[in-house]
C-alpha positions in Angstrom: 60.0 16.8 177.0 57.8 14.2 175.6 54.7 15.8 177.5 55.8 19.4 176.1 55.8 17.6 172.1 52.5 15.9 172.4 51.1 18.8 174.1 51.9 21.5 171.2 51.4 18.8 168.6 47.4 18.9 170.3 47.6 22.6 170.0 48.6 22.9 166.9 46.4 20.3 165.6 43.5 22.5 167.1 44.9 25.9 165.6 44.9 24.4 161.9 41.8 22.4 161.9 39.9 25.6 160.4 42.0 26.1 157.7 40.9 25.4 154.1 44.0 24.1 152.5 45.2 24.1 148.7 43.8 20.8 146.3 46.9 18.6 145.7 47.1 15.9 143.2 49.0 13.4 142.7 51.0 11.7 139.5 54.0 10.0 137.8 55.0 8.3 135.1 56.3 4.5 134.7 58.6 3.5 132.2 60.6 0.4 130.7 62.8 0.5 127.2 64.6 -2.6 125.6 67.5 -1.7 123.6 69.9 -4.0 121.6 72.1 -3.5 118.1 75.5 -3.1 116.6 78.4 -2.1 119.2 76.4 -2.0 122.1 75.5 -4.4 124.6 71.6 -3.7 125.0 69.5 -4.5 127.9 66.3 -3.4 130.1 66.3 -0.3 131.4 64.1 2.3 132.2 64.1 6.6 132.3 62.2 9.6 133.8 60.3 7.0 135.7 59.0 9.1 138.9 56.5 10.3 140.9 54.9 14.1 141.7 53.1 16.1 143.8 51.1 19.6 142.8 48.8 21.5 144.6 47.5 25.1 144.0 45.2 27.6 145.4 43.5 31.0 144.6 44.5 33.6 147.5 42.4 36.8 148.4 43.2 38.8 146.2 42.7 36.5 143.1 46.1 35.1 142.3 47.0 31.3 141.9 49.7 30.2 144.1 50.9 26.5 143.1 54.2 24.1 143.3 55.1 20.8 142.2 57.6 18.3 143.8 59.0 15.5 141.3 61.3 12.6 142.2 63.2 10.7 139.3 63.7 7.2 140.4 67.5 5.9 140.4 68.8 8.9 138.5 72.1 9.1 137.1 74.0 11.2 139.7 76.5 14.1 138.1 78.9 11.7 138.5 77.2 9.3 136.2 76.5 6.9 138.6 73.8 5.3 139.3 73.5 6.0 143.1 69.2 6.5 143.7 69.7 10.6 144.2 67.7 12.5 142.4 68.2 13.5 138.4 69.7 17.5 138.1 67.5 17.8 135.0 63.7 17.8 134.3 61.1 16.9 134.6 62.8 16.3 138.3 61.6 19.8 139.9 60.6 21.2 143.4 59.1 25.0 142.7 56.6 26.9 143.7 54.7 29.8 141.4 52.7 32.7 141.9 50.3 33.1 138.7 49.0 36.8 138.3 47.3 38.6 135.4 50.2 40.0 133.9 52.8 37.2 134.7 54.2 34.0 136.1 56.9 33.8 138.8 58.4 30.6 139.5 61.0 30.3 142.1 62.7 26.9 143.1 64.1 23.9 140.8 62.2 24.4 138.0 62.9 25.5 134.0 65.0 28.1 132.7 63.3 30.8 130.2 64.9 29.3 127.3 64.1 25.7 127.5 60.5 26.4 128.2 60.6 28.9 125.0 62.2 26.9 122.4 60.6 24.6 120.6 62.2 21.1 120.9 63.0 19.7 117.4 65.1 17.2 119.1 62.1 15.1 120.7 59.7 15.0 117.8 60.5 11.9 116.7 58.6 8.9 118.5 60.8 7.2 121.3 61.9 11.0 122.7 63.8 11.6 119.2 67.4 12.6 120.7 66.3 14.6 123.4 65.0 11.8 125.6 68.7 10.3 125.3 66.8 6.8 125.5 70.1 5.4 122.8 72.3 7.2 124.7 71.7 4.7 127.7 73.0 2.0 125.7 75.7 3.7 123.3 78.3 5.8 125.8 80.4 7.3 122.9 79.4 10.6 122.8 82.5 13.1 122.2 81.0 16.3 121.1 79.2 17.7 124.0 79.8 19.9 127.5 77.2 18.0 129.4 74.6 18.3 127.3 73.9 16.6 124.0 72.6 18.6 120.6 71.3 21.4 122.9 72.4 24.7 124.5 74.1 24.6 127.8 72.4 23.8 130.4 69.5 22.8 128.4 66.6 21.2 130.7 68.4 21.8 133.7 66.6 21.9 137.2 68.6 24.3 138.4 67.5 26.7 141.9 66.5 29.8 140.4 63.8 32.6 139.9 61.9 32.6 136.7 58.9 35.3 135.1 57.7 34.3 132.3 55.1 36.9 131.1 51.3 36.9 129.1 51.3 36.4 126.1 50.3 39.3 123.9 49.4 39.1 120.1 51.2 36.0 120.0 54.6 36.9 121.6 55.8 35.1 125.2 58.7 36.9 126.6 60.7 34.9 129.5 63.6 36.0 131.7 65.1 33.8 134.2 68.1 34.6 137.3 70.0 31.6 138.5 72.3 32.5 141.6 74.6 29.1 140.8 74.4 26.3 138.2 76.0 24.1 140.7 72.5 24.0 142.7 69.6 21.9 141.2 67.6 19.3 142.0 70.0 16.7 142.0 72.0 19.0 145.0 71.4 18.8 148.3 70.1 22.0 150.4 72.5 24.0 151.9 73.3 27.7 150.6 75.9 28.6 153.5 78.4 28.6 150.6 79.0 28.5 147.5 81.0 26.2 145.8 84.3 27.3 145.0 85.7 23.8 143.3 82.9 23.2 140.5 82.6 22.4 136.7 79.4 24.6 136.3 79.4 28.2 135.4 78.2 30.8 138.3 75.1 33.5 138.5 73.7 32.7 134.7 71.1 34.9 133.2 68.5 33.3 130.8 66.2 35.6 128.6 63.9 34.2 125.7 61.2 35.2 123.2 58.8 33.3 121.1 56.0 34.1 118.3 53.2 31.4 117.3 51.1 32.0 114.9 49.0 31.2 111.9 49.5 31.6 107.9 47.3 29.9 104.9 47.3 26.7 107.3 49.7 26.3 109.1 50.7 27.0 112.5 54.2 27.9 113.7 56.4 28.6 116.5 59.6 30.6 116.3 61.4 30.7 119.6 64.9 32.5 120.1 66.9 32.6 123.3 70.2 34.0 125.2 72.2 32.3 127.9 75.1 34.8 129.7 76.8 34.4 133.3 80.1 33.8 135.1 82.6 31.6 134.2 83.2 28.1 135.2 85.2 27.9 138.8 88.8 26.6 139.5 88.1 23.4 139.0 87.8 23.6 135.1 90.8 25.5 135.6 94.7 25.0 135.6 95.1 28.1 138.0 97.1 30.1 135.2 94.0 31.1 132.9 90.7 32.5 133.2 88.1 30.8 132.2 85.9 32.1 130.0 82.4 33.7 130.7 79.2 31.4 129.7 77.3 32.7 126.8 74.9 30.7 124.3 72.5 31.8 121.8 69.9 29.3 120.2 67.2 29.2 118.0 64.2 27.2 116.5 60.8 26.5 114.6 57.9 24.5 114.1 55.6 24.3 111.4 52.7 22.2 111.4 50.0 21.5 108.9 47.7 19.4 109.4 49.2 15.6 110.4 52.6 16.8 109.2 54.6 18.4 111.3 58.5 19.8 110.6 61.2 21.9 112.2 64.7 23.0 113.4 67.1 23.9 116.0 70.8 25.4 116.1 72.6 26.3 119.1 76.0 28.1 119.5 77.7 28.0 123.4 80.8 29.6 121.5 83.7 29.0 123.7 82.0 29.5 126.8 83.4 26.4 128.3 87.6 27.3 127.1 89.9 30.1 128.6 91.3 33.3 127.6 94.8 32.2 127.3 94.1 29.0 125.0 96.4 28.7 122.3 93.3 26.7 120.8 90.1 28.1 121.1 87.3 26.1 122.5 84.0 26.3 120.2 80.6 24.1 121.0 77.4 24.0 118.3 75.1 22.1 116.9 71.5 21.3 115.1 69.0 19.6 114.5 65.9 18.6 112.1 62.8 16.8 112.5 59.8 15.8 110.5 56.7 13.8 112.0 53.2 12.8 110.5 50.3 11.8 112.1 47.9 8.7 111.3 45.1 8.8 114.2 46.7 6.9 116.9 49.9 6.4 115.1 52.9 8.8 114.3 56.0 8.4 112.5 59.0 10.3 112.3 62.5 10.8 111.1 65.1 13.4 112.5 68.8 14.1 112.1 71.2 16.0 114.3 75.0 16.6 114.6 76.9 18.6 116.9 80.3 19.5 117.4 82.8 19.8 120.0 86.9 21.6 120.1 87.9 21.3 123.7 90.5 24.3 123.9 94.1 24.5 125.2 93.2 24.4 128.8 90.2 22.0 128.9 92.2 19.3 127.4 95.1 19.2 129.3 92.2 19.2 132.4 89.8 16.8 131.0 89.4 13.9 132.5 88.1 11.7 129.5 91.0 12.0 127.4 91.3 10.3 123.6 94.3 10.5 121.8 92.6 13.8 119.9 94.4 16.9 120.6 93.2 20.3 121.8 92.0 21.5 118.2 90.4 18.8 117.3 86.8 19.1 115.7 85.0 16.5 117.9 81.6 15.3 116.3 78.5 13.2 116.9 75.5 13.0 114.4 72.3 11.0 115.3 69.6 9.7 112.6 66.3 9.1 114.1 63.6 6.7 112.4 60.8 6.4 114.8 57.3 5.1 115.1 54.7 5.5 117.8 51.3 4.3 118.9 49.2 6.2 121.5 47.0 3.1 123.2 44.9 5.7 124.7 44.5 5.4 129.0 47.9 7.2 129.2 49.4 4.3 127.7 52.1 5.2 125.1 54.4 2.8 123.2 57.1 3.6 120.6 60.1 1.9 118.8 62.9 4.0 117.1 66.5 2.9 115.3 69.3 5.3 116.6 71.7 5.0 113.8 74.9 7.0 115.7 78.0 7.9 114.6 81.4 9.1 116.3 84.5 11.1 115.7 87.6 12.7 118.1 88.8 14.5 114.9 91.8 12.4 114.4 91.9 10.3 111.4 94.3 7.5 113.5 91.3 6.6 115.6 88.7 4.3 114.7 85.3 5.1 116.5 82.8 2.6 117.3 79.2 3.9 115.5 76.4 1.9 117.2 72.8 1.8 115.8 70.6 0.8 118.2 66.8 -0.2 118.0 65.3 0.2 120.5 61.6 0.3 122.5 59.5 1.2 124.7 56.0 1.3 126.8 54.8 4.3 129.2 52.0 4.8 131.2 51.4 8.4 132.6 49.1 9.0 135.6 
């Protein structure tokens, strides 16, 4: 047997030794934040820290055929342990793309249509504004979220899926994205002999997105609007005697920028698309978000606010799993005020310090929330 192995090993070694393959490169990023403040116990920690591979090529008949591989180190697993597997949300991502005149198909672990369409309002301000959840790693009080915090569902997920995003024309990107399963991304393991029947993720999800940039008396803008619809969550967000309702999300948003100032907003509405059809008390999930940033040569500064709110219907209370003494009903909220500052050392160096002034509500007046601000900072270095 041994013999056989070495011998096609030889063989094949021979048979490839002609072929020109694609130019791969190779990157990462490396990443440490210090955190401390009111409430919260502060620390060193670090995020997105990871490394990738790309390569691409140009085939016969003149396309570009590419794919990336990206590994987040120590990701928080679904289970929010920290286990070493690898993060279900970006910019963890194993795809591949074919790149033609017309459009873009990406198939694999990669982003949906609406997350690559929308501008993000939320990570404007320096130190990742909310969207890099860098506070979020030292304050764990968020109530008013399915998952995902001040964005549509699913937002920045890594999920297996088939994406075309097409040319741009006159200004206007259209996107369209299928996703067989939301339970499959990158921080799930290979195997498609079944699908999950016991999951808190909603099923086949369809993701369709448009976006306009353009130019007026100077300023530049981008308006970006999107569409999430699919299946319904499985049994396990389920008490077996409803059915749970189907996923759909719409969200929104723009950017203006002139000159070093830059400003914008973001709303997102995921209705009730994680309640049931016989609650008693609907579920509802929204949210938005503002930003404004200006630009001194090396330096920018920023402030941002966001708040987002959460009622966890009839049948997702009684299943939840982190219970407070809030009823189904309840409004629950969390708003987030972003003061930020950052300084670009040039090299791929980036450093940044922002105060996350947070606060917390389960929508009953008998509870006294803890509302954390944390300061907090941190260094990068991209290669």
């Amino acid at each position: 047997m041994n013999k056989f192995l070495i011998t096609l090993a030889t063989l094949v070694a021979v048979a490839v030794s002609g072929v020109a393959y694609a130019e791969g490169k190779f990157g990462g990023l490396l990443q440490q934040i210090v955190g401390a403040g009111d409430d919260v116990d502060g620390g060193s920690t670090q995020k997105f820290t990871r490394f990738s591979f790309s390569a691409d090529t140009t085939v016969d008949n003149g396309w570009t055929i590419g794919g990336s591989f990206a590994v987040e180190y120590a990701a928080a697993s679904a289970g929010g342990t920290d286990d070493g597997r690898n993060s279900a949300y970006l910019p963890t991502a194993n795809s591949m793309y074919v790149q033609m005149d017309n459009m873009t198909v990406n198939i694999g672990m990669t982003a949906d249509a609406v997350t690559s369409a929308i501008p993000r309002i939320g990570a404007m301000v320096p130190g990742a504004g909310h969207d890099g959840g860098y506070a979020f790693l030292f304050d764990g009080g968020i109530l008013g979220s399915n998952g995902v915090t001040f964005a549509e569902a699913y937002y920045a997920k890594a999920a297996n899926r088939i994406d075309v995003d097409f040319a741009s024309i006159n200004g206007f990107s259209v996107g369209a994205t299928y996703t067989p399963g939301m339970e499959f991304s990158s921080g799930t393991g290979i195997s498609r002999s079944a699908h999950a029947t016991v999951t808190g993720s909603h099923g086949e999800t369809t993701h369709v997105a448009v976006s306009y940039s353009g130019e007026m008396e100077g300023m530049a803008y981008t308006i970006g609007v999107g569409a999430i619809n699919g299946n319904s969550q499985s049994q396990l967000a389920d008490d077996n005697t409803n059915t749970n309702n189907d996923l759909a999300s719409f969200t929104g948003a723009i950017r203006i920028d002139m000159g070093n100032l830059s400003m914008g907003a973001h709303i997102y509405d995921n209705g009730d698309s994680f309640g049931a059809s016989g609650d008693a008390q609907k579920a509802s999930d929204a949210g938005y978000t503002v930003s404004a940033t200006y630009a001194m040569g090396n330096i920018t500064v920023g402030i941002g606010y966001a708040h987002q709110e959460m009622v966890r219907g009839t049948r997702a209370q009684a299943n939840a799993t982190t219970l407070t003494s809030a009823a189904a009903g309840n409004v629950r909220e969390d708003s987030v005020t972003n003061i930020g500052i950052g300084y670009n050392m040039g090299g791929g160096v980036n450093t940044f310090v922002q105060l996350s002034s947070n606060e917390h509500s389960d929508g009953d007046h008998a509870t006294t929330e803890v509302d954390p601000q944390v300061l907090f900072a941190g260094i990068s270095l991209g290669f």
